[in-house]
N, C-alpha and C positions, 0 to 999 in steps of 0.2 A: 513459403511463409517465413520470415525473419523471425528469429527471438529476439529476446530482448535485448536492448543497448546495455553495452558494460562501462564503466566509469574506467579512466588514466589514472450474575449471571440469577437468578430473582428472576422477576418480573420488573422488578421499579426499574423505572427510567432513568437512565442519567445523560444529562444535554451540555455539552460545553462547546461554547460557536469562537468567533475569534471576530476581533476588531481591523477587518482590512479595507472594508467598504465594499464588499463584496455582499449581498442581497441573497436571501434565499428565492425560491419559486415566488413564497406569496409577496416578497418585497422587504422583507422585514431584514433592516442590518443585524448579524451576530453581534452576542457582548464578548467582550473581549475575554481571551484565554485565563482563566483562574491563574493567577502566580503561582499559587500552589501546586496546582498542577505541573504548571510548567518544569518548578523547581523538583519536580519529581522524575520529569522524564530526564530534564538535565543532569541529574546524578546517577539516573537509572535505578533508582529502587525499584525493588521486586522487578529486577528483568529477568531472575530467569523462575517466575512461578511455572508450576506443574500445571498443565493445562488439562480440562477433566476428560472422561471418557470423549464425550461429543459436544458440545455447545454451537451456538450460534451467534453471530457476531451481525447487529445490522449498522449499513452504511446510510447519512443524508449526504447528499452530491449538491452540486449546483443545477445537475439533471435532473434531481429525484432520488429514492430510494433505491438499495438492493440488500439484499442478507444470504453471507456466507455461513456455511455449514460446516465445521471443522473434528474433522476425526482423527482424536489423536495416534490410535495407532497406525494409520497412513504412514506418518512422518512425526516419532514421538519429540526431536530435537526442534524442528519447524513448526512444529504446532502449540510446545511450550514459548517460544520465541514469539508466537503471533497473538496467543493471546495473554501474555505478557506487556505487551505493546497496545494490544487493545486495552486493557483494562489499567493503566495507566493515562491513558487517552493521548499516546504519541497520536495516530492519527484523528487529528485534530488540524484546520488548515493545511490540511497535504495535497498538492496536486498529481492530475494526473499525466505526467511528463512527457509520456510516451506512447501514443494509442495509432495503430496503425490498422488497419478496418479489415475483417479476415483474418488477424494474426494473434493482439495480443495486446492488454491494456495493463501500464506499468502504474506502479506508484509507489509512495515509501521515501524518498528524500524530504527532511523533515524542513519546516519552510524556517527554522530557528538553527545557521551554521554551526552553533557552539554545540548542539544536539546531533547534530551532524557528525560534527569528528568524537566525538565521542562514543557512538555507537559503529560508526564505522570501522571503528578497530576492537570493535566485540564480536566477532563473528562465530558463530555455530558451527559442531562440526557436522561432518554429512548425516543425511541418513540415508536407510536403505531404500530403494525404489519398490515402491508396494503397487500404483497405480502409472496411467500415462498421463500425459497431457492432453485430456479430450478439452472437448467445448466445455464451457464454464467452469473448468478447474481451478481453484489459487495455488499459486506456489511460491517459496524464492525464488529470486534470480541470484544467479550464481554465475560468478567469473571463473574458475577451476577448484580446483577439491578442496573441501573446508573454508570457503568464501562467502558463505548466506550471511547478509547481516539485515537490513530495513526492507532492500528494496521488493517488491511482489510485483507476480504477473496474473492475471487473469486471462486464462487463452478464449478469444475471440472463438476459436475455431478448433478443432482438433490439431497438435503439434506436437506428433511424438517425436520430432527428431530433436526434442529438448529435454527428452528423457535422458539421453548418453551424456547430456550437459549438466546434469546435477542439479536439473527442478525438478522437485521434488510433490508431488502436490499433496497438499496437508487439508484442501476440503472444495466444497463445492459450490457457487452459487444458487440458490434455490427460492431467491426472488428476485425480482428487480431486471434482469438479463437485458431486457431490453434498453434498459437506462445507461447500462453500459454500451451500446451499441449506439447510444447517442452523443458521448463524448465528445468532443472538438478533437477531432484528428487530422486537419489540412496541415497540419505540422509535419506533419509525418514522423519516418524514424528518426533518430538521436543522430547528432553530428557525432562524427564527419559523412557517415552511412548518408545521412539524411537534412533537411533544413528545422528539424527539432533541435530543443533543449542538450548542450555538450554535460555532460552527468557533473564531471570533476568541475565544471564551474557553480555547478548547481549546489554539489555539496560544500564546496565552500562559500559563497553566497546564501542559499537558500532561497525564498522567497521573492528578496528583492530582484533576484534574476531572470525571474519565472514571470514575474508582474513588470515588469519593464521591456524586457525583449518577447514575451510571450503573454500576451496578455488575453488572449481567449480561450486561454485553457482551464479546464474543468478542476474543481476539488471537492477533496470530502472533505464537507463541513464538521461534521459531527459524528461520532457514534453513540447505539444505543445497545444495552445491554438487554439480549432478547429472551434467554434462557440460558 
């Protein structure tokens, strides 16, 4: 099993979708990204809030639903990181770049370039390894020591041999698993590995690169704040 490709809280509800022409399940186009919004994740306010003991984070897909489970002290740096980024609504139009069946579903390059370099030179430093990479684990990915910055994996499958690599997992899936398992994965892995999405054009691009050369691959529409 390959890891991942490397680049060269309430009750209420809260729904922000995005203007791509992309359709949910029932059909209905998203409205477009709140500016406000946007201009929050652009400057990165509140990126590095304190994330609480445990919360839960749910995902809308183009597949459907799932909801991650995150426990901060897993991973206390990864886990402030993540939902920081959630509650901000970075993932918001993010695709999922890299889904390889058996192994491991990537996401986190933000479909907005300017968002992109910007966070990609905020990186986290490690933390300690508390748990492995089983089945339904989230984690960063990471390129070598003190490299976490957007991007997540979801293991497919069990994948300790990504424990020695510095993912880290900060929580669990604990709905939806199967919606993951339906992803668009004839991409396969990340170039040059594979005939998937090459990362470093992705971060510099975003979107537009994703949607032009890759155009059946999966995103999260939306998140909802579960607890």
């Amino acid at each position: 099993m390959k890891p991942a490709c490397k680049p060269n809280i309430g009750k209420r509800k809260t729904y922000i979708g995005f203007d791509s022409g992309i359709k949910t399940l029932s059909g209905e186009k998203m409205p477009e990204i709140k500016s406000a919004v946007k201009a929050a994740v652009r400057e990165m306010k509140l990126a590095e809030m304190a994330a609480p003991a445990v919360f839960e984070a749910k995902f809308k897909t183009t597949k459907g639903d799932f909801t991650v489970k995150v426990t901060r002290a897993w991973a206390p740096r990864g886990a402030n990181r993540f939902y920081s980024m959630f509650k901000i609504k970075y993932f918001t139009d993010v695709a999922f770049f890299c889904v390889i069946p058996g192994s491991i579903a990537q996401f986190g390059i933000h479909g907005d370039p300017v968002i992109n370099e910007r966070w990609s030179r905020a990186a986290i430093a490690d933390d300690d390894k508390s748990h492995s990479n089983l089945k339904g684990y989230l984690a960063f990915a990471a390129t070598g020591p003190n490299t976490r910055n957007t991007r997540l994996v979801i293991n497919l499958a069990d994948n300790p041999r990504l424990d020695s690599k510095g993912y880290v997992p900060i929580g669990k899936v604990t709905k939806g698993f199967k919606v993951l398992e339906k992803l668009y994965s004839n991409y396969g892995d990340c170039a040059p590995s594979g005939k998937g999405p090459e990362p470093a054009k992705a971060f510099k691009d975003g979107n537009a690169y994703f949607r032009s050369s890759f155009p059946n691959l999966d995103y999260i529409v939306s998140t909802i704040n579960e607890k």
